[in-house]
RODREN-217097 format. One record per residue (C-alpha): y, x, z negated; chain; residue number from 1. Coordinates in Angstrom, 3 decimals, decimal comma. Last residue first. Layout:
# RODREN-217097
+----------+----------+----------+-------+------+
:       yy :       xx :       zz : chain : resi :
+----------+----------+----------+-------+------+
:        Y :        X :        Z :     A :  NUM :
...
+----------+----------+----------+-------+------+
This chain:
# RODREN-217097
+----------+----------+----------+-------+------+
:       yy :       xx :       zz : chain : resi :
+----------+----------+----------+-------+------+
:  -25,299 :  -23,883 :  -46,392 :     A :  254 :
:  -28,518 :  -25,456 :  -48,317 :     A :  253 :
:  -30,448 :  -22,992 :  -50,297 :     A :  252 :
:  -27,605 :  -20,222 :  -51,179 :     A :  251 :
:  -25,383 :  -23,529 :  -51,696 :     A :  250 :
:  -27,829 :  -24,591 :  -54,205 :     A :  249 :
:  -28,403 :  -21,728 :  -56,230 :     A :  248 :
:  -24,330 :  -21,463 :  -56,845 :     A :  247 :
:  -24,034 :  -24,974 :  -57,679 :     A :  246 :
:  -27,064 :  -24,858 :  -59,838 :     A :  245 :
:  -25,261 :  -21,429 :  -61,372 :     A :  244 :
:  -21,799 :  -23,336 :  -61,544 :     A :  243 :
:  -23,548 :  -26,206 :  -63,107 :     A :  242 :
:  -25,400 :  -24,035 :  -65,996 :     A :  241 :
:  -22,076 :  -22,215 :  -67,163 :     A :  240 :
:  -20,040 :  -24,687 :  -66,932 :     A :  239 :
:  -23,087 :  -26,757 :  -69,261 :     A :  238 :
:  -22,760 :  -23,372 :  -71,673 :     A :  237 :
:  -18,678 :  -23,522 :  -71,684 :     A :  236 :
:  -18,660 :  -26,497 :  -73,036 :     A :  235 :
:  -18,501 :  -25,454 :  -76,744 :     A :  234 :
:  -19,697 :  -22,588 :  -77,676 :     A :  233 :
:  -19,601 :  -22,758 :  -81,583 :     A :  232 :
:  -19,362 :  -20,012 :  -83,969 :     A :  231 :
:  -19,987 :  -20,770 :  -87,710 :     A :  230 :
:  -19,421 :  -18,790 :  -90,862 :     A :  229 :
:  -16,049 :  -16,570 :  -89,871 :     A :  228 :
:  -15,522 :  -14,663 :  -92,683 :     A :  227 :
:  -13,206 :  -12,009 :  -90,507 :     A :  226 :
:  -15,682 :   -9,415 :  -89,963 :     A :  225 :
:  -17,583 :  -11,489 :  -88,686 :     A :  224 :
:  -15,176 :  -12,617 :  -86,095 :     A :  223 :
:  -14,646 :   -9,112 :  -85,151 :     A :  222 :
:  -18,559 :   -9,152 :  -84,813 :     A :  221 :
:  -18,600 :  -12,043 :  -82,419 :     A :  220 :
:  -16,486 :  -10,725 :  -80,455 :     A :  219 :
:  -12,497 :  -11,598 :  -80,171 :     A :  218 :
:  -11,573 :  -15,317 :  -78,655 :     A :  217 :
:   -9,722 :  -15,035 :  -75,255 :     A :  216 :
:  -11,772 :  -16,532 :  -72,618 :     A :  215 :
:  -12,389 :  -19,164 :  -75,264 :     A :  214 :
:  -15,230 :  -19,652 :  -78,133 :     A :  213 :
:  -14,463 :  -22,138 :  -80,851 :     A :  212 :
:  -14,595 :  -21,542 :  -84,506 :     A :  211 :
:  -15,691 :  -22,684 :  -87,429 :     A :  210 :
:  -14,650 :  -22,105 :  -90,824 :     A :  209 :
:  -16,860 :  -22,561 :  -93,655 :     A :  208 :
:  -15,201 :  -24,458 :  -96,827 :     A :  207 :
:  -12,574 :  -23,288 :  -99,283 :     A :  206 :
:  -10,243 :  -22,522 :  -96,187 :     A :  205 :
:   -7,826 :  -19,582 :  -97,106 :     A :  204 :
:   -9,232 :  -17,081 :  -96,502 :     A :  203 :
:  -11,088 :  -17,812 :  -93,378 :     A :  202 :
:   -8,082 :  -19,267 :  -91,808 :     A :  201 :
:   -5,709 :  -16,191 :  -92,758 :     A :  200 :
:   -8,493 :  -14,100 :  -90,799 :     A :  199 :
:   -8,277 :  -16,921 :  -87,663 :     A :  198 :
:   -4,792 :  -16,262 :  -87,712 :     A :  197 :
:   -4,637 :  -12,425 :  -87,948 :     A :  196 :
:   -7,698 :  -12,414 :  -85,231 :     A :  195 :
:   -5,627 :  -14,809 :  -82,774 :     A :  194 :
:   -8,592 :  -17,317 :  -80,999 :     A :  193 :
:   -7,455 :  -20,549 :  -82,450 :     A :  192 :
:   -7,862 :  -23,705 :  -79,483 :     A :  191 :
:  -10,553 :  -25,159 :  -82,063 :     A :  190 :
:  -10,534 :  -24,682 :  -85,474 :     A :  189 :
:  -13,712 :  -26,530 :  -87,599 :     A :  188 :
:  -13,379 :  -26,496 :  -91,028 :     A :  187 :
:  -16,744 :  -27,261 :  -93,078 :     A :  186 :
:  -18,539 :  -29,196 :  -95,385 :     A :  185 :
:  -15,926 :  -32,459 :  -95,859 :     A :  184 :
:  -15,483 :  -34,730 :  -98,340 :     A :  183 :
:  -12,020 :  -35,888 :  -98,967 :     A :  182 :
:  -11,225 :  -32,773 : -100,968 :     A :  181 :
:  -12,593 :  -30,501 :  -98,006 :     A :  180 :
:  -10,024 :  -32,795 :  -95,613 :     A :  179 :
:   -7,139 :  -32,455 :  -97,551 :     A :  178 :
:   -7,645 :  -28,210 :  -97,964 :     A :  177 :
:   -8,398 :  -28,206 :  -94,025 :     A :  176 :
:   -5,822 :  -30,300 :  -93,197 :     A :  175 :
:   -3,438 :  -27,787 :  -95,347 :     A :  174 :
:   -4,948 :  -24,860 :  -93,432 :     A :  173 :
:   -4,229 :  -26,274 :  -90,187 :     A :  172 :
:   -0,548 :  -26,799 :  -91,109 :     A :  171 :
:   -0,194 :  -22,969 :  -92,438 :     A :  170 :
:   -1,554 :  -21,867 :  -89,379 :     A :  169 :
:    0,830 :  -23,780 :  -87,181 :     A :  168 :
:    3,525 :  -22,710 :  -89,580 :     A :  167 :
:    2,000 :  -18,990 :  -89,003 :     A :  166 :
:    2,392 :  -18,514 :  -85,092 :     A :  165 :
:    0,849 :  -20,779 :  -82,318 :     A :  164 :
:    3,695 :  -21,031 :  -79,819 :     A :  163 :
:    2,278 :  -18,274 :  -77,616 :     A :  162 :
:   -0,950 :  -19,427 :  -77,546 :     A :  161 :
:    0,445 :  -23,093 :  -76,325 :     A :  160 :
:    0,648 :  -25,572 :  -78,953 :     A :  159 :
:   -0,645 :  -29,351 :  -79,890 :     A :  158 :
:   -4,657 :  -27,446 :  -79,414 :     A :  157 :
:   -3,752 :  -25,762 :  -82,728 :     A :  156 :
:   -3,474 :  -28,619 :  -84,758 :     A :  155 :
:   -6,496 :  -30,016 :  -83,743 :     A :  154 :
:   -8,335 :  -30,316 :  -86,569 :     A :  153 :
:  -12,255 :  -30,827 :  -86,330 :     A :  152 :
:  -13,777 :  -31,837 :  -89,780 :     A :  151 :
:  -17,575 :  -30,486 :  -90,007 :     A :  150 :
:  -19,478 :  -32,854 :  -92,115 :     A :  149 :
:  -22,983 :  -31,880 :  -92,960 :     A :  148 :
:  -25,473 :  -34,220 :  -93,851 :     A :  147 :
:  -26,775 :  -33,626 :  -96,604 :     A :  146 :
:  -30,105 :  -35,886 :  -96,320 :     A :  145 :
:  -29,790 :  -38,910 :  -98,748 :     A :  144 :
:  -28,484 :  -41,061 :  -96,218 :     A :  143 :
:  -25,890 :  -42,815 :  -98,939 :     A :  142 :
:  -24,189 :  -39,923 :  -98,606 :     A :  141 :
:  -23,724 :  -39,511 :  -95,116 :     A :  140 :
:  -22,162 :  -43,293 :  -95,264 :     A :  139 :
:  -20,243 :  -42,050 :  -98,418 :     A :  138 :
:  -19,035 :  -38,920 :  -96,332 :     A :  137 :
:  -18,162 :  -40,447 :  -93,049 :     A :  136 :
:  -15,493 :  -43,775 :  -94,880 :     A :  135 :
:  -14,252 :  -40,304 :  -96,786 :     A :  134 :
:  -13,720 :  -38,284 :  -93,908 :     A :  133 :
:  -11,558 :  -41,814 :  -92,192 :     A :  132 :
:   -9,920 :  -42,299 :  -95,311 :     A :  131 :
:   -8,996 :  -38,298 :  -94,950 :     A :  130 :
:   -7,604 :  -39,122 :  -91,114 :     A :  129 :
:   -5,129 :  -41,667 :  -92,418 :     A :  128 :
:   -3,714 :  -39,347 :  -95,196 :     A :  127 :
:   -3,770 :  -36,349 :  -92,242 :     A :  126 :
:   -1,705 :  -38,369 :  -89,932 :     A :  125 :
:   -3,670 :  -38,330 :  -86,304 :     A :  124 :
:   -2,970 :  -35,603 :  -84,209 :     A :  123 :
:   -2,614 :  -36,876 :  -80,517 :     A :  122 :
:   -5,075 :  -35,953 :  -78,216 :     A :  121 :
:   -4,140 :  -38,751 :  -76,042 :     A :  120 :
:   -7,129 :  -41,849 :  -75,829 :     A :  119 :
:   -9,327 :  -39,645 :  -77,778 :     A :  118 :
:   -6,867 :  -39,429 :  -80,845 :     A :  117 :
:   -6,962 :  -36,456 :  -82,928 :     A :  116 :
:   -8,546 :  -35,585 :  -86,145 :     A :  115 :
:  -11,634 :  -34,793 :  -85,205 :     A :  114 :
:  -15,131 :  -35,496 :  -86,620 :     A :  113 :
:  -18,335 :  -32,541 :  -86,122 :     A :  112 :
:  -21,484 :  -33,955 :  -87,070 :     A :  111 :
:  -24,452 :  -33,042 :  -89,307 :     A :  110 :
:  -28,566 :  -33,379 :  -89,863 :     A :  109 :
:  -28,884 :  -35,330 :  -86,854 :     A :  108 :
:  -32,137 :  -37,611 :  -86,697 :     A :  107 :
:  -31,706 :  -40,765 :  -85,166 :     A :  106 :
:  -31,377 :  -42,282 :  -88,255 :     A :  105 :
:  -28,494 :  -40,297 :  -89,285 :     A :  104 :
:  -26,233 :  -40,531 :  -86,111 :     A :  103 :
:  -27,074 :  -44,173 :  -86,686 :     A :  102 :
:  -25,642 :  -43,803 :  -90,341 :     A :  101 :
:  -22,467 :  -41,642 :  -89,147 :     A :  100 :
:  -21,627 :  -44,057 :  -86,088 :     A :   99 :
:  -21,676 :  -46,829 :  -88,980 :     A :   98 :
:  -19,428 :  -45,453 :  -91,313 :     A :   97 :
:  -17,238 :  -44,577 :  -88,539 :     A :   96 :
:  -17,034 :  -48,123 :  -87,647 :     A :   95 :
:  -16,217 :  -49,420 :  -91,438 :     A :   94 :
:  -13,495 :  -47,216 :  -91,490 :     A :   93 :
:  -11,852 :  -49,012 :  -88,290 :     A :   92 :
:  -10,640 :  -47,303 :  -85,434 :     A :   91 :
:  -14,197 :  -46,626 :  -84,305 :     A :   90 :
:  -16,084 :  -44,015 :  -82,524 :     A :   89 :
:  -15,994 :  -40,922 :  -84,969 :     A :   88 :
:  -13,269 :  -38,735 :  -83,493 :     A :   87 :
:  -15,579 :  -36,858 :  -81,543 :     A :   86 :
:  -19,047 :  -37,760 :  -82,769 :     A :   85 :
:  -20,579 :  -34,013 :  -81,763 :     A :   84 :
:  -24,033 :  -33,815 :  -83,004 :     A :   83 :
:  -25,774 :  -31,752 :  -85,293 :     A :   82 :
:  -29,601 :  -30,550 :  -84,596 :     A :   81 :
:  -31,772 :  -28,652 :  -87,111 :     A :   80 :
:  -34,639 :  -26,793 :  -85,166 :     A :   79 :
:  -37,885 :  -28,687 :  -84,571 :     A :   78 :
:  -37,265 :  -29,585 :  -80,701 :     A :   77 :
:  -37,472 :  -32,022 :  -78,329 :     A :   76 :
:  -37,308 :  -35,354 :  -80,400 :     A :   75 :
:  -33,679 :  -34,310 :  -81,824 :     A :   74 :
:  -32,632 :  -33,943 :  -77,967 :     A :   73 :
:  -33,926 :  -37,950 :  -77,445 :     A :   72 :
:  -32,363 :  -39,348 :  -80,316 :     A :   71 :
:  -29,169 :  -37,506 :  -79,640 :     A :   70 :
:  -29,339 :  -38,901 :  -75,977 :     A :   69 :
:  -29,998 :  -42,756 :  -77,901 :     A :   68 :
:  -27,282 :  -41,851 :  -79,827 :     A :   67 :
:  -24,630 :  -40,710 :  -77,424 :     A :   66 :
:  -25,721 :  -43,716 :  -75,093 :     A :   65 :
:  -25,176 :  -46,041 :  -77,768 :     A :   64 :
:  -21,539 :  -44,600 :  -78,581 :     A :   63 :
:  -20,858 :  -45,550 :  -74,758 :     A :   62 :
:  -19,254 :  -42,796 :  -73,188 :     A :   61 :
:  -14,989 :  -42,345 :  -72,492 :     A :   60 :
:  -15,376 :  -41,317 :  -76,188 :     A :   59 :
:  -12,771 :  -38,700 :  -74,798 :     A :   58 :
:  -14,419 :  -36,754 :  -72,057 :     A :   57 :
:  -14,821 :  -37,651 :  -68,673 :     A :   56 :
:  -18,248 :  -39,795 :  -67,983 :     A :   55 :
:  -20,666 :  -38,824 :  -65,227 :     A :   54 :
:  -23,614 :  -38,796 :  -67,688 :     A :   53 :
:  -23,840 :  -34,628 :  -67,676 :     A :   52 :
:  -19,612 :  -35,093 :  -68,189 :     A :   51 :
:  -20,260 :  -37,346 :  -71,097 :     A :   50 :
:  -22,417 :  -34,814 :  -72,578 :     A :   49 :
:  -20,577 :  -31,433 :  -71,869 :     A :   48 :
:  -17,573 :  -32,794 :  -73,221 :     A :   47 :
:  -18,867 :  -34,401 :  -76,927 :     A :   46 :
:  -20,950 :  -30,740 :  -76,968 :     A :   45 :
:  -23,853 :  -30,687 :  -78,894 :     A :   44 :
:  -25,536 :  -28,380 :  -81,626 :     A :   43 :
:  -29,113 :  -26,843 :  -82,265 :     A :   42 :
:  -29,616 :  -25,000 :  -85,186 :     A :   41 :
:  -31,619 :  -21,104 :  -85,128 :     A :   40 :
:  -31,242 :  -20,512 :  -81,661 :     A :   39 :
:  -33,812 :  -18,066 :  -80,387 :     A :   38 :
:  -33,232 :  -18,220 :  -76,622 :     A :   37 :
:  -36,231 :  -20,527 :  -76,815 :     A :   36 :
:  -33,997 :  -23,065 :  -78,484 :     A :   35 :
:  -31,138 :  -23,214 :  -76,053 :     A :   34 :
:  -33,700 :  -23,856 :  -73,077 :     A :   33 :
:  -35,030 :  -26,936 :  -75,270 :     A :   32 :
:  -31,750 :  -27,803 :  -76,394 :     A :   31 :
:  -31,154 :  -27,693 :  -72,473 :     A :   30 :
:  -33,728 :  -29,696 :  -71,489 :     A :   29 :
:  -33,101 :  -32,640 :  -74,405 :     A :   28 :
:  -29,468 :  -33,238 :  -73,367 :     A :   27 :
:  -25,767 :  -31,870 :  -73,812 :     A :   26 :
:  -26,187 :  -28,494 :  -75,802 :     A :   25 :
:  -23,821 :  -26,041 :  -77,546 :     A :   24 :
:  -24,639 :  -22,543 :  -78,050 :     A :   23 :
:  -24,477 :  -22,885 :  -81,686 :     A :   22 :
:  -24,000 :  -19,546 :  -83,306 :     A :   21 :
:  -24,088 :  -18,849 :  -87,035 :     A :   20 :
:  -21,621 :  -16,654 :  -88,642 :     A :   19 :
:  -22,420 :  -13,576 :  -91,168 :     A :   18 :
:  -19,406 :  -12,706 :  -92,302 :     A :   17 :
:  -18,894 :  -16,259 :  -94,346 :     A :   16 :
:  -22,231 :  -17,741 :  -94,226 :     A :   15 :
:  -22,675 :  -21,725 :  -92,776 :     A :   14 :
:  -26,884 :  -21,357 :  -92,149 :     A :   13 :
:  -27,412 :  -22,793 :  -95,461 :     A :   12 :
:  -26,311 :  -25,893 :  -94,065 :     A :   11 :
:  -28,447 :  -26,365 :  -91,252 :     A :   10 :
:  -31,677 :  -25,523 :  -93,413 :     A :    9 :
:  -30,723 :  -27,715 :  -95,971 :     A :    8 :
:  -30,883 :  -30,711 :  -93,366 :     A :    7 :
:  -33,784 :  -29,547 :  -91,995 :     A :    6 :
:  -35,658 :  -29,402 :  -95,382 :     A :    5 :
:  -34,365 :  -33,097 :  -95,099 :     A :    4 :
:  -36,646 :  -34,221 :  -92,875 :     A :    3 :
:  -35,953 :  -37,698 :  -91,409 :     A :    2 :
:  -38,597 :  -40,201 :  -91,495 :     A :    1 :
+----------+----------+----------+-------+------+
């Protein structure tokens, strides 16, 4: 039975100035690890877990293996756990709907959903990408739980830094508005890490913005200080974790 105390939990999290941090998972032992370092929701990475099965990003994995490792990390701990369904695992509506209600029954409480293609990264048109919010959001609905929606755009990851000035901004912001009235909870901006960007973001979005860390995104109290409600990590944790096995392992073996 799926708890939906957890659900409210998760989404009461998502304060502007006062961001939540997901230090992004890929299988039971590290939402485990993730949870004693006082996590307060648990979220995975689409990236970390296909590369921890040997699988490149880019729904490159099995949508039964996603759930069935989902059903396993939501088993190992009692903190709210979201999962990342990249762009939703099915070209038709009626596909998403159905990677949102298994997503659901094996215990997630939210998802991100992008807007770009896996095969290419290409930006999908926003019209097409809102039927594909609204297929999520009445099979979320018709959970009962909440579940929390975050809509990925990917407008910024179609430019280099140096190309990403206000028209890409403005674009992002107009998915966002689309993609709020088509049902989503919150904006998530990946590949933004300019403060004066990210601020006009937060301002403008009429749901929680999320962003992504880089080498290059300002602290986590600049973002704060921005609105920011949600900080995610990404893939950097499972780099992290490999180049420290690597790391322990050639000290043990060369």
């Amino acid at each position: 039975m799926i708890d939906r105390s957890k659900a409210a939990q998760f989404r009461a999290l998502h304060i502007p100035g006062k961001p939540v941090v997901l230090f992004n998972v890929w299988d039971a032992g590290s939402a485990k690890a993730v949870a004693m370092g006082g996590a307060e929701a648990i979220a995975t990475s689409s990236w970390s877990v296909a590369n921890a099965n040997g699988f490149a990003d880019g729904e490159r994995i099995a949508r039964t293996l996603i759930i069935d490792n989902l059903r396993l990390i939501v088993a190992s701990t009692d903190l709210p756990v979201t999962v990342d369904l990249e762009s939703g695992y099915g070209e038709t509506l009626e596909a998403i709907g159905e990677t949102i209600s298994l997503a659901i029954e094996a215990g997630a409480v939210g998802c991100n959903l992008e807007d770009s293609f896996p095969a290419d990264g290409r930006l999908r048109d926003p019209t097409d990408q809102c039927e594909r919010i609204r297929s999520a959001r009445k099979a979320a609905d018709s959970g009962g739980i909440g579940f929390f929606i975050n809509a990925r755009t990917d407008v910024f990851f179609q430019r280099t830094p140096e190309q990403q000035g206000d028209g890409v901004a403005d674009a992002a912001i107009e998915r966002g508005k689309r993609y709020a009235e088509a049902g989503a909870d919150g904006l998530f901006v990946p590949g933004l890490a300019d403060i004066s960007l990210i601020t006009q973001l937060a301002r403008a979005s009429r749901i929680p913005l999320n962003i992504m860390v880089s080498d290059d995104t300002p602290p986590l109290r600049v973002l704060a200080k921005c609105g920011v409600a949600r900080v995610s990590y990404g893939p950097r944790p499972y780099l992290l974790a490999m180049k420290a096995l690597e790391g322990a392992a050639r000290a043990e073996i060369v």
